[in-house]
N, C-alpha and C positions, 0 to 999 in steps of 0.2 A: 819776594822772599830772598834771602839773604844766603849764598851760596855756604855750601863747610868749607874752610878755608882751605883748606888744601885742594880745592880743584879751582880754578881762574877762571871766571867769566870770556867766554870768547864769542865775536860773534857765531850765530850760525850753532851755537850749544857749548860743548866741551871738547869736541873734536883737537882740540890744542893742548890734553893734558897726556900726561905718559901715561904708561901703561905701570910703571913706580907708583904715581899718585892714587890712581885707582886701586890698584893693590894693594895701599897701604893704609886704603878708609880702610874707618871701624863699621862694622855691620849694622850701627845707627846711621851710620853715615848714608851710608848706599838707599837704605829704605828712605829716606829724607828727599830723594832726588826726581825732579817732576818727571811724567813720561816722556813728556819734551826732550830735556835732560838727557833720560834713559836712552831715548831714539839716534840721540847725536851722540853714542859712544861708538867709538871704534876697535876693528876686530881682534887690535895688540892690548886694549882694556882690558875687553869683555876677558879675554884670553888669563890673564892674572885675576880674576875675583877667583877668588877662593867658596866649598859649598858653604860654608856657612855664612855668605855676604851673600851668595846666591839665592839662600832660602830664605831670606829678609825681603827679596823682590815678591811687590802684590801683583795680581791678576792684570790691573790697568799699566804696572813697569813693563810688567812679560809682555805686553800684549804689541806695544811699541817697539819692540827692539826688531832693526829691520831682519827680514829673514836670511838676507845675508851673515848678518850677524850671528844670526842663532845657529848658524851651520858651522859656526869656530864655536861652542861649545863644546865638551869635550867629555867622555864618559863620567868623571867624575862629578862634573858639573850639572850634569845629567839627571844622578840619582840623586842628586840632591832638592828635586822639586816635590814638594809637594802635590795633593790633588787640587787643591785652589790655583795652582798656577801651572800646573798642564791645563786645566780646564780654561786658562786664560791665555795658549796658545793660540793663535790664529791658525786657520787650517792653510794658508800659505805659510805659516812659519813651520806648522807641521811638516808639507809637501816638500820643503826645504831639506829636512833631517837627511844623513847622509845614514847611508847602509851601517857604518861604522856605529854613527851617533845613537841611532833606533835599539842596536844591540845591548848600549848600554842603560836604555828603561829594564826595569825591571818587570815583571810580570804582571806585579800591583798597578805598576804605573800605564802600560800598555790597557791593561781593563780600564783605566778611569779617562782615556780619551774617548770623545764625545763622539756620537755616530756620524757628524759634519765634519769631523778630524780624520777619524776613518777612514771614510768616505773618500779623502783628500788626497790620500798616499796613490804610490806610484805604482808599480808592480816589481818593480825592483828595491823599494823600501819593503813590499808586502816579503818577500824571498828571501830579506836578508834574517827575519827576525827567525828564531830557532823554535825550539818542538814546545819549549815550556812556557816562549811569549805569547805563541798562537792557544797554545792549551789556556792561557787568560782571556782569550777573546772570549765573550759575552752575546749571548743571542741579538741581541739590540744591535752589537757592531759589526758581528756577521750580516745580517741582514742589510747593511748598506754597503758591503763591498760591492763595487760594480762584477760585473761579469768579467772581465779584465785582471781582473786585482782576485777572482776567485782561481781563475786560468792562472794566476803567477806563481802561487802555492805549491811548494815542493811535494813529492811524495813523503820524504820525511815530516814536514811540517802538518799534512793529510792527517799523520797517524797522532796528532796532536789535539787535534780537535774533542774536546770533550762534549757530549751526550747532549749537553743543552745547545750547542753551538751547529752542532750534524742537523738537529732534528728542528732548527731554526732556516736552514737553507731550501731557498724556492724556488720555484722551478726555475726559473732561468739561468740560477745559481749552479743549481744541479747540472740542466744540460749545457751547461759551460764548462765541466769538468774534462778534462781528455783523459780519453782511455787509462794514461799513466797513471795519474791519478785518481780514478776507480779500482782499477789493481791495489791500489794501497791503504784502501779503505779496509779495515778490519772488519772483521763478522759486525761484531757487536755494533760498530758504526752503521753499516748498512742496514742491520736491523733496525737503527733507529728515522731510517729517512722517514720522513711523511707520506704519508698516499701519494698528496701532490707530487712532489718532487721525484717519487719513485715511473711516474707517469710520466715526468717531463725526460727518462733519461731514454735516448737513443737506441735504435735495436746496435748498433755498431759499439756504444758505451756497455749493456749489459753482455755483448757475447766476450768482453774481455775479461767480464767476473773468472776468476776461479773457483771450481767447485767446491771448494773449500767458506766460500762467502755465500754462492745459491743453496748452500744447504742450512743454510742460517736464517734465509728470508723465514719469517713466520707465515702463517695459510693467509694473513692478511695481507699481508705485502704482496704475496704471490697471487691473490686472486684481484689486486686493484692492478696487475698489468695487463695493459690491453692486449688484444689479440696480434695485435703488430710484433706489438715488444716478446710474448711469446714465441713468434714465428721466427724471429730472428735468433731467438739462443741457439745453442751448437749444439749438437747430439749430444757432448760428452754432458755438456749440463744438462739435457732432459737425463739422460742416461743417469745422472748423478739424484736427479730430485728423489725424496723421500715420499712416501706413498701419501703422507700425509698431505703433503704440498701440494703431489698431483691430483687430489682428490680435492683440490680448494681451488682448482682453474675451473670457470665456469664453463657451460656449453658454448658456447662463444668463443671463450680461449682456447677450448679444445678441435674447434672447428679450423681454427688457426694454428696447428699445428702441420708443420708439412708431413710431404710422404714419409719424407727421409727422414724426419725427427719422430713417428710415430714408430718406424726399423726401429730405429736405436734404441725403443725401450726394453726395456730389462722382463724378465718373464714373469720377477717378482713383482715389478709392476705394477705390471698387467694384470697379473693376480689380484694386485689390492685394489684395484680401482673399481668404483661404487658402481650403482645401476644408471646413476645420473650422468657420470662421464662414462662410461659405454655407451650410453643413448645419443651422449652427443657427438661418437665418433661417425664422420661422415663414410659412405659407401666406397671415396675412392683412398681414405686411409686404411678402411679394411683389408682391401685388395693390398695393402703393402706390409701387412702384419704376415712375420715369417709363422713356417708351419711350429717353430717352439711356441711362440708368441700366440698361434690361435689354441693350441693345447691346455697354454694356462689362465684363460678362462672359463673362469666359476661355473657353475650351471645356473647361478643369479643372474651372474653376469650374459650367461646366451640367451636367458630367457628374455631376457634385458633389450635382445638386439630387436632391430622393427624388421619389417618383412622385406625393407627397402637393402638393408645393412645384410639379412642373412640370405639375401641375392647378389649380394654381392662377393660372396663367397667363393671362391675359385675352388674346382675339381681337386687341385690339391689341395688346400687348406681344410676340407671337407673330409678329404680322407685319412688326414690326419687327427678329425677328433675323436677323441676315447668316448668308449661306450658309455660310459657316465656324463658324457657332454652330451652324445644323442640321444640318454635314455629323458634329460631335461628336455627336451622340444615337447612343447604341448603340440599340441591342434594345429594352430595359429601358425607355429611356426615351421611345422612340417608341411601346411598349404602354400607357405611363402617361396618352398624351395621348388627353381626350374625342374624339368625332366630332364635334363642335362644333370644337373644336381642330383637327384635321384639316381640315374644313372650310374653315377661315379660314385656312389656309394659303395662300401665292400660289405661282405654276407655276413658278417660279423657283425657291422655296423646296422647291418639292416635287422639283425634280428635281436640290436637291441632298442628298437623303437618300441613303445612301451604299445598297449591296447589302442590306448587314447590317440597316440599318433600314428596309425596303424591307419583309423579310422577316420580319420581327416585326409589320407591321398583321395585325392581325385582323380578322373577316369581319367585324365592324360599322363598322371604319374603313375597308374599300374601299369598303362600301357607301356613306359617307359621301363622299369623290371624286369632285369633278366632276367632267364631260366636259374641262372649261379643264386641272383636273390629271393627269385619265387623257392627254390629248393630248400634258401636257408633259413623260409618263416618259421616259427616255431607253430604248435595247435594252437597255444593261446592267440598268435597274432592274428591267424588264419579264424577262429573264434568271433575278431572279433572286426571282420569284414561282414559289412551289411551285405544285403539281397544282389543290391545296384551295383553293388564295388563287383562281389562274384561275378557277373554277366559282362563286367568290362576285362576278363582274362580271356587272352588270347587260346587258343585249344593247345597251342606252343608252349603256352606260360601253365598251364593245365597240366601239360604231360609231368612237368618239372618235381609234381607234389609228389609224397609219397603214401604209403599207406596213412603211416600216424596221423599227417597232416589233413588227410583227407576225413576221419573220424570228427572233426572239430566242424565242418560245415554242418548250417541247419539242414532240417528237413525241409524248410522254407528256398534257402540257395542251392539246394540240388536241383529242386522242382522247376526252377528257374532258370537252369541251366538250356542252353541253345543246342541244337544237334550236332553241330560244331564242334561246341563247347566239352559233348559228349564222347565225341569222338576222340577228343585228344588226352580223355584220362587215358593212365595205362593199366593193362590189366592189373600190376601189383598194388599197383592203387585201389583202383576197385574191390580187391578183398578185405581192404582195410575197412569198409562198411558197415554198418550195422545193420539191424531190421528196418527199425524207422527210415532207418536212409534209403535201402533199397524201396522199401515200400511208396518213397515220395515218387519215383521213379512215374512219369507216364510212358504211355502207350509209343506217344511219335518217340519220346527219346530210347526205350529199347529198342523200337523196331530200329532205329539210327542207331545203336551197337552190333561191331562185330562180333564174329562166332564165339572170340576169345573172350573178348569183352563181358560179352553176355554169359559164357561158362564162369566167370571170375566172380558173379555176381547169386551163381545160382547153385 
């Protein structure tokens, strides 16, 4: 083929013509020239084509020119490619581009490089492009930055990333992020991570969130982290999550909270969390819930607790709860508490346990009842003490009743009473009687009253 006359035939290409001659083809000229041709210009040519000789160049010209060469191209030169002949970069001519060069793509142009082009960049080509190049990257070219090239990304460049581009990144992408760059993830970006990727990220990556980004996870994001990644957030972000959030950690994740992260919760909290996550707070996160903290728990929420959880209850935290927390204990759950626990009850406390739970102690927890709590049963509670409960007070815990209280025993738990047992009413008690009552009285147990006793009754 017959050269345009204004460039010489030389061996070895055109390496022998100036950078005038090349300058001063017509833009027919340039598209005419083989990629042979192309390959053998030099970088004082390439340097003088003007864009519009530029964009005359097809895919197979672009694709030849060494990458040397393509590195003296020059911003203007730049934006002047079309998408057929970015796409007819090589990805060495790519990896080529200088920080300088890359800045002068344009946004359009940066999207229409091929994931193998991508791919090909450096980490300091990736750094140099700004908020609005990376804001064109495209899920398809995120997904082939290595982990390296995801690491080079500014924090400013981070907050560029659009919503398709965030929620395209995998896990390896994700835990490749440093700290810095998690900080500069905006809400809404993090709300968009994937499951996966939300699972790939480090307990050391999420405790840098600010609370300002963990209150933005939705209950979904928040319940696909595992019980690791849980364990690791700071107090101030348990302290910070929204009830809703805490109520979307499974028993699992909740199990995985430490002592110290179970402190740090807030009272309102505590208050909102369901019957699910109280059940699955284990015995020795109990034991670290301050006395605010066991206060503000519902009476769902205590009824909620197993018998494992309301043993583990320390003497303080016990006496801290309001009579509406203890009038909630059924049966079940006043069986579960030690004599040590009974014990440490206050009279207040004690006389607001309802009939029902009155009548689930067992003989080693009456045994356990002062005289301050035997004094402070109400009749209904003393009502509604079986035959068998009666016969486990001590004549000690006996003296303790008073008249009123004494009126409410059957005719049946009188009868049953031990000589003992008789001995330790006190006379003011004893007048509080009735007929019935007196009449259950047998033989052994008058004759076992003294003179006082016996006059209180008669």
């Amino acid at each position: 083929m017959a050269l345009p006359p204004q460039i010489d035939p030389l061996p070895g290409g055109l390496l022998g013509n100036t950078s005038t001659q090349t300058g001063g083809s017509s833009t027919g000229l340039i598209g005419t020239l083989t990629p042979s041709q192309i390959g053998a210009l030099v970088p004082t040519q390439i340097g003088t084509l003007v864009p519009t000789q530029i964009s005359t160049l097809v895919p197979t010209q672009i694709g030849t020119l060494l990458p040397t060469l393509i590195g003296t191209l020059v911003p203007s030169q730049i934006a002047g490619l079309d998408r057929t002949q970015i796409l007819g970069l090589t990805s060495t001519q790519v990896a080529n581009l200088s920080p300088t060069q890359l800045k002068g793509f344009a946004s359009t142009q940066i999207a229409q490089l091929t994931p193998s082009q991508i791919g090909g960049l450096v980490p300091s080509q990736i750094a140099a492009l700004d908020r609005t190049q990376i804001a064109g990257l495209t899920s398809t070219q995120i997904i082939n930055l290595a982990s390296n090239l995801i690491a080079a990304i500014t924090p400013d460049q981070i907050r560029g990333l659009n919503t398709d581009s965030v929620k395209a990144l995998m896990p390896t992408q994700a835990g490749a992020l440093t700290t810095t760059q998690i900080t500069a993830l905006t809400g809404t970006q993090l709300s968009n991570f994937s499951t996966t990727s939300l699972k790939a990220l480090t307990p050391t990556q999420l405790s840098s969130l600010a609370t300002t980004q963990t209150r933005v996870l939705d209950t979904t994001a928040v319940a696909a982290l595992t019980p690791t990644q849980i364990g690791g957030l700071t107090t101030t972000q348990i302290g910070a999550f929204k009830t809703s959030q805490l109520n979307a950690i499974a028993p699992t994740q909740i199990a995985g909270l430490t002592t110290t992260q179970v402190a740090a919760l807030k009272s309102s909290q505590i208050a909102g969390l369901g019957t699910t996550g109280i059940a699955a707070i284990t015995p020795s996160q109990i034991t670290a819930l301050s006395s605010t903290q066991v206060q503000a728990l519902s009476s769902t929420a205590l009824k909620a607790l197993a018998s494992t959880q309301l043993a583990a209850l320390s003497a303080t935290q016990l006496r801290t709860l309001k009579t509406s927390q203890i009038a909630a204990l059924d049966g079940a759950d006043i069986r579960a508490l030690s004599t040590a626990q009974i014990a440490n009850l206050t009279t207040t406390q004690v006389r607001a346990l309802t009939s029902t739970g009155v009548a689930a102690l067992g003989s080693a927890q009456i045994a356990a009842l002062s005289t301050r709590q035997v004094a402070g049963l109400g009749a209904s509670q003393i009502g509604a003490l079986a035959t068998g409960q009666i016969a486990q007070f001590t004549a000690t815990q006996l003296a303790a009743l008073g008249s009123t209280q004494i009126k409410s025993l059957s005719a049946s738990a009188i009868a049953a009473l031990s000589t003992t047992q008789i001995q330790g009413l006190t006379p003011t008690a004893l007048r509080g009687l009735g007929t019935s009552q007196i009449a259950a009285f047998t033989t052994t147990q008058i004759q076992a009253m003294s003179t006082t006793q016996f006059h209180a009754i008669g």
